[in-house]
LOMI-909707 format. One record per residue: residue number from 1; x, y, z of N, C-alpha, C in turn; chain. Coordinates in steps of 0.05 Angstrom, whole numbers, plus 5000, padded with zeros to 4 digits. Example, Ala and Ser with C-alpha at 12.3 -4.5 7.8 and 13.67 -1.06 7.14 Angstrom:
// residues 2
NODE   k  n.X  n.Y  n.Z ca.X ca.Y ca.Z  c.X  c.Y  c.Z c
NODE   1 5264 4886 5156 5246 4910 5156 5264 4934 5156 A
NODE   2 5257 4955 5142 5273 4979 5143 5258 5001 5157 A
This chain:
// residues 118
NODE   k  n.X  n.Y  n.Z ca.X ca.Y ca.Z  c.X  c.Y  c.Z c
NODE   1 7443 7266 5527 7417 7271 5539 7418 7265 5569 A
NODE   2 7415 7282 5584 7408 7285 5618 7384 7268 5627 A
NODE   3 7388 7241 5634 7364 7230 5647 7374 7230 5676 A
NODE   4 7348 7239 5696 7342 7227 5724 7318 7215 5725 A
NODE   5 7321 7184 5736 7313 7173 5745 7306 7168 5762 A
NODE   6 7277 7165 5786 7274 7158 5817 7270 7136 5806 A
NODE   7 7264 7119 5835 7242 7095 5837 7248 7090 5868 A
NODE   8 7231 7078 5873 7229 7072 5905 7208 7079 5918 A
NODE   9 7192 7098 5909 7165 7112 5910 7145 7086 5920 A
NODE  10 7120 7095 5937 7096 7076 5945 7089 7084 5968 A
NODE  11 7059 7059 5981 7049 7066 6007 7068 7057 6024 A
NODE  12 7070 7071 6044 7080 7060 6069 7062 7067 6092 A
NODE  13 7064 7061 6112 7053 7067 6138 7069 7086 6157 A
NODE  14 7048 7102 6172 7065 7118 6185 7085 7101 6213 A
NODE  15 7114 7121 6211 7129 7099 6221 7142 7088 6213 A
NODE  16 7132 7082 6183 7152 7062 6167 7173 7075 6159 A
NODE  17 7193 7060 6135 7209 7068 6118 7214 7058 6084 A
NODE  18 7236 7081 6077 7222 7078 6047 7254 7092 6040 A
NODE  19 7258 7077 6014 7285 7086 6010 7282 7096 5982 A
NODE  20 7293 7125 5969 7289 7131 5944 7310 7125 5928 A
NODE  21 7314 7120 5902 7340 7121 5886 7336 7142 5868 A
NODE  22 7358 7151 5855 7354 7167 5833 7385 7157 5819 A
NODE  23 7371 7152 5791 7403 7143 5779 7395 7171 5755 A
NODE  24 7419 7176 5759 7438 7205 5735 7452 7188 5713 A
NODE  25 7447 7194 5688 7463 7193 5666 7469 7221 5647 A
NODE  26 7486 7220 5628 7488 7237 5612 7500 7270 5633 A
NODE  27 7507 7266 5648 7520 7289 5667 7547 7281 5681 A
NODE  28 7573 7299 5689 7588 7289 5696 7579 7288 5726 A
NODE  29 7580 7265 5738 7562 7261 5762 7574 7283 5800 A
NODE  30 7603 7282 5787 7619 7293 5808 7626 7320 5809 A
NODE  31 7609 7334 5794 7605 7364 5784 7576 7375 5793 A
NODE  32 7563 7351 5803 7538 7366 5806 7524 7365 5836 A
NODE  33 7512 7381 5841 7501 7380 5872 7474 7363 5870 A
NODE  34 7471 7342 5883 7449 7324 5872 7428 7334 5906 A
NODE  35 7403 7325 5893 7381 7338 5924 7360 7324 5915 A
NODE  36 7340 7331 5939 7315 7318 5932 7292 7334 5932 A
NODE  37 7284 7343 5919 7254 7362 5933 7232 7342 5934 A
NODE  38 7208 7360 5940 7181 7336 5940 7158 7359 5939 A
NODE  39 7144 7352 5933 7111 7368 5932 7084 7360 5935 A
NODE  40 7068 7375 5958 7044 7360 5964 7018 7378 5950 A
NODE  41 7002 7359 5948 6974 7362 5929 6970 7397 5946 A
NODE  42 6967 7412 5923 6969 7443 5933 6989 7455 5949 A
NODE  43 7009 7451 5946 7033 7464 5954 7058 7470 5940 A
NODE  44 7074 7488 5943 7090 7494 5916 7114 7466 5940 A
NODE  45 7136 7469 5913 7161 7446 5910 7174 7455 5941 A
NODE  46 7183 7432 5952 7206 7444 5986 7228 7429 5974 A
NODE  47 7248 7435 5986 7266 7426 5984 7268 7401 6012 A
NODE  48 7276 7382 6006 7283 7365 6026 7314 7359 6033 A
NODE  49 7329 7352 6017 7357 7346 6018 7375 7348 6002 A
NODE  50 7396 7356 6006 7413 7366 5992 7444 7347 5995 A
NODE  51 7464 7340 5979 7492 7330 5991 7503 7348 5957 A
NODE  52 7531 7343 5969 7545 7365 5949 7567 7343 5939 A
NODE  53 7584 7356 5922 7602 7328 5902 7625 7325 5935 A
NODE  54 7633 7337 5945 7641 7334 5970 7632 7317 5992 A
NODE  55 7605 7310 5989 7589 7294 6008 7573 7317 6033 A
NODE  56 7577 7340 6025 7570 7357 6050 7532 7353 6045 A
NODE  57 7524 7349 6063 7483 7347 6062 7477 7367 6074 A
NODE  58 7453 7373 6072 7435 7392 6083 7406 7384 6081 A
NODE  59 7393 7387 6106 7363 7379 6109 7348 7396 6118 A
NODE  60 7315 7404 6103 7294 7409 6113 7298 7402 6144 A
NODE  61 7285 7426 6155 7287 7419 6184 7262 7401 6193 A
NODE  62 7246 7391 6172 7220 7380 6187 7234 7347 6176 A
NODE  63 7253 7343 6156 7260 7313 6156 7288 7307 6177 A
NODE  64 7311 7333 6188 7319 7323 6197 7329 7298 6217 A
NODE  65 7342 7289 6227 7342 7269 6240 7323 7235 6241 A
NODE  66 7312 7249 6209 7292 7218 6204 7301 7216 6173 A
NODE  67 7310 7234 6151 7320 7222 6135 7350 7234 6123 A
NODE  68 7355 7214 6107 7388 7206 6101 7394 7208 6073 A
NODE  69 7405 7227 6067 7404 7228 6034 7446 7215 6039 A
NODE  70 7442 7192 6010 7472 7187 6008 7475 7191 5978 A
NODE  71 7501 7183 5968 7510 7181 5940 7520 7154 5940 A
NODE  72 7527 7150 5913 7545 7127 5911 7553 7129 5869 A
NODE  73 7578 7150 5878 7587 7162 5852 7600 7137 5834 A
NODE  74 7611 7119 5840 7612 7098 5818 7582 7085 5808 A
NODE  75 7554 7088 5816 7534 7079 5812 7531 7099 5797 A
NODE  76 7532 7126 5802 7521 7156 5791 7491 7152 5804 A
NODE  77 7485 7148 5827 7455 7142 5839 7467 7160 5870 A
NODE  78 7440 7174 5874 7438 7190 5904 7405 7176 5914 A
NODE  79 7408 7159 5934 7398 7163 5960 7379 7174 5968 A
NODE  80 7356 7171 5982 7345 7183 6012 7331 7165 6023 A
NODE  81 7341 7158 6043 7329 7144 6065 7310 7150 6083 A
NODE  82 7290 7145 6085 7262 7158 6103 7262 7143 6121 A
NODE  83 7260 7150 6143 7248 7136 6167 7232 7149 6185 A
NODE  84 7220 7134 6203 7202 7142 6215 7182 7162 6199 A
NODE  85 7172 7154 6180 7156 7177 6164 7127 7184 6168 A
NODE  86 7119 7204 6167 7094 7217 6167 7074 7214 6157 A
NODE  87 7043 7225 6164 7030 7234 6140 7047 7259 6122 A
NODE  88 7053 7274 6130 7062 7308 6122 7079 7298 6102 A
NODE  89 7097 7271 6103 7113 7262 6082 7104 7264 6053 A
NODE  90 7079 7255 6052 7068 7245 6029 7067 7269 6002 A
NODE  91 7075 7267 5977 7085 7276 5961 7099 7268 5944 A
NODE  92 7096 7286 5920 7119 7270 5897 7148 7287 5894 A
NODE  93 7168 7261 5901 7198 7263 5898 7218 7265 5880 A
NODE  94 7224 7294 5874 7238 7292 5857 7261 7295 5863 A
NODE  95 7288 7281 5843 7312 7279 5841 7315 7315 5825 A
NODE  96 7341 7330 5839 7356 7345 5826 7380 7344 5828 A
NODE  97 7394 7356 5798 7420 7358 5800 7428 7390 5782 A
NODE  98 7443 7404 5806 7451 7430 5809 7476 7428 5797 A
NODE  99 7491 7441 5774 7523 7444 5768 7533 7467 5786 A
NODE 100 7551 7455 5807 7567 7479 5827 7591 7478 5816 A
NODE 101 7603 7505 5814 7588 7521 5831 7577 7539 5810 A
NODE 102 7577 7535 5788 7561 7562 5772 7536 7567 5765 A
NODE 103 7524 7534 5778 7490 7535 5771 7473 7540 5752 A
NODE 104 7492 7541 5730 7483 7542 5700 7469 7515 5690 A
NODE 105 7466 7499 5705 7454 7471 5695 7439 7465 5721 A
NODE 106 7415 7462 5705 7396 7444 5731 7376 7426 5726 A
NODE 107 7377 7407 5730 7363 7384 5721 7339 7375 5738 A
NODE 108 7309 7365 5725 7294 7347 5741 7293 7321 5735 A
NODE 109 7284 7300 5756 7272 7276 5747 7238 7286 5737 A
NODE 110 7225 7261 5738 7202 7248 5730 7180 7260 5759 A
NODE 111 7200 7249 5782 7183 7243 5803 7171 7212 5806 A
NODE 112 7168 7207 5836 7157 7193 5850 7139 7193 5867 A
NODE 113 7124 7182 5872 7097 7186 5894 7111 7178 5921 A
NODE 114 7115 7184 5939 7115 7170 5956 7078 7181 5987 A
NODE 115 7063 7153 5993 7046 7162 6002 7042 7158 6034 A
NODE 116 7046 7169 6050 7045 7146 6077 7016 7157 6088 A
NODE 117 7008 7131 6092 6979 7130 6107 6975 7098 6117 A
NODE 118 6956 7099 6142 6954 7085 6149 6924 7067 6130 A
């Protein structure tokens, strides 16, 4: 059975920072392209971050340079680091995991809130 897991989700202030986890079980972890999307109250899913079993990332151009998606494949857990965050941030975070390269498997988490307001 394929569980993802977030947690790390909550208020923060704008400015602040906020770190997500997502732990993977039941998948071979180094087969899969792990990412983050997120979604705000009336808006369809964005993609935020992407890293590949290679470590290669890719970011939304509106989080670049403020957040940090990592791995840590003996944990089977991926990362994102927020900083300096927004209102525009606010949304719920979900963990994916993509099977590359044939994309025949794609997995969600639960989701997380994350909210920033002052």
């Amino acid at each position: 059975q394929v569980q993802l897991v977030e947690s790390g989700g909550g208020l923060v202030q704008p400015g602040g920072s906020l770190r997500l986890s997502c732990a993977a079980s039941g998948i071979l972890f180094s087969s899969y392209r792990m990412g983050w999307y997120r979604q705000a109250p009336g808006k369809q899913r964005e993609l935020v971050a992407t890293i590949t079993n290679s470590g290669t990332s890719n970011y939304a151009d509106s989080v670049k340079g403020r957040f940090t998606i990592s791995k840590e494949n003996a944990k089977n857990t991926v990362y994102l680091q927020m900083n300096s965050v927004k209102p525009d941030d606010t949304g719920v975070y979900y963990c994916n995991a993509l099977l590359i390269p044939t994309n025949t498997r794609n997995y969600w988490g639960q989701g997380t809130q994350v909210t920033v307001s002052a």
